[in-house]
N, C-alpha and C positions, 0 to 999 in steps of 0.2 A: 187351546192355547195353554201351556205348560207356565205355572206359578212360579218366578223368580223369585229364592231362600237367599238370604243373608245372613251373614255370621251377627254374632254378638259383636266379636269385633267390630266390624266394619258398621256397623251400626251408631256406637259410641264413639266412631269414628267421625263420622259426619254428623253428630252433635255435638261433639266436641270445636269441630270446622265451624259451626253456626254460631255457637256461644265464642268464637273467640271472637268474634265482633271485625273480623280484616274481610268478612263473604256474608252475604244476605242468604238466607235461606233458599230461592227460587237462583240463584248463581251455586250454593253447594249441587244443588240437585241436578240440575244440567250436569254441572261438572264428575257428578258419581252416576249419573246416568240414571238416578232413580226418581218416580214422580213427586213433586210433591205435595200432594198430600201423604204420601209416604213418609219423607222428612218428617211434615209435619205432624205425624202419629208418631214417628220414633222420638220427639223432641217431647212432644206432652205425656209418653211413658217415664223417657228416664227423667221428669219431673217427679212423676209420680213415684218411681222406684228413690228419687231421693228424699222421698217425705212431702211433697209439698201437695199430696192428694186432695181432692176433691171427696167429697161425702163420696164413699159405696165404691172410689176405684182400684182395682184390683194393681197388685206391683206383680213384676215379672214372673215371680218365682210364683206366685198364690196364683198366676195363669197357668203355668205349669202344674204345678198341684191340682188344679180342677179341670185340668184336661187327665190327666194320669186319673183320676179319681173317677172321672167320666167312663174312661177306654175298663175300667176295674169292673165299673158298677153293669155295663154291658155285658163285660165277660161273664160274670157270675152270675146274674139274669140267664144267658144264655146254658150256662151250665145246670141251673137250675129246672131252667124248662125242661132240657135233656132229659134231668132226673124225674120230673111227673109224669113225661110220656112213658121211660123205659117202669115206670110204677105203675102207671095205669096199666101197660102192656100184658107185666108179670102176673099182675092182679087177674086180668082178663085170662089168662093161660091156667093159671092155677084154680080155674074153678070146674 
């Protein structure tokens, strides 16, 4: 079953609809068709993106950051390995 993406927009869209106090949270989500505890994870990020964190919670952007940081630290792992085999390899040929 394929993972429905949502925009940023549409996001602060439907927390925007929750905070304006005219829709309950469980009537936004029906209405945007998303579940919610869905809502209710995009509602307690952009608290957190507005400052009002809990000890140790990460804002949008520092997820973003340590996923980039993640996909970085694999690739050049990866490229590294590369490099002790194709050393070992040469090593091994040159004797």
């Amino acid at each position: 079953m394929a993972r429905k993406t949502f925009t940023a927009e549409f996001k602060a869209e439907a927390v925007r609809m929750v905070r304006d106090g005219k829709r309950s949270s469980t009537g936004v989500a029906r209405e945007l068709g998303v579940g919610q505890q869905t809502l209710s994870r995009w509602l307690k990020q952009a608290e957190i993106d507005e400052g009002g964190d809990p000890e140790g919670a990460l804002t949008t952007a520092e997820r973003e950051e340590l996923q980039r940081l993640r996909r970085e630290n694999k690739r050049l792992q990866e490229e590294r390995d590369i490099l002790k085999k194709a050393t070992a390899f040469f090593a091994k040929e040159s004797r």
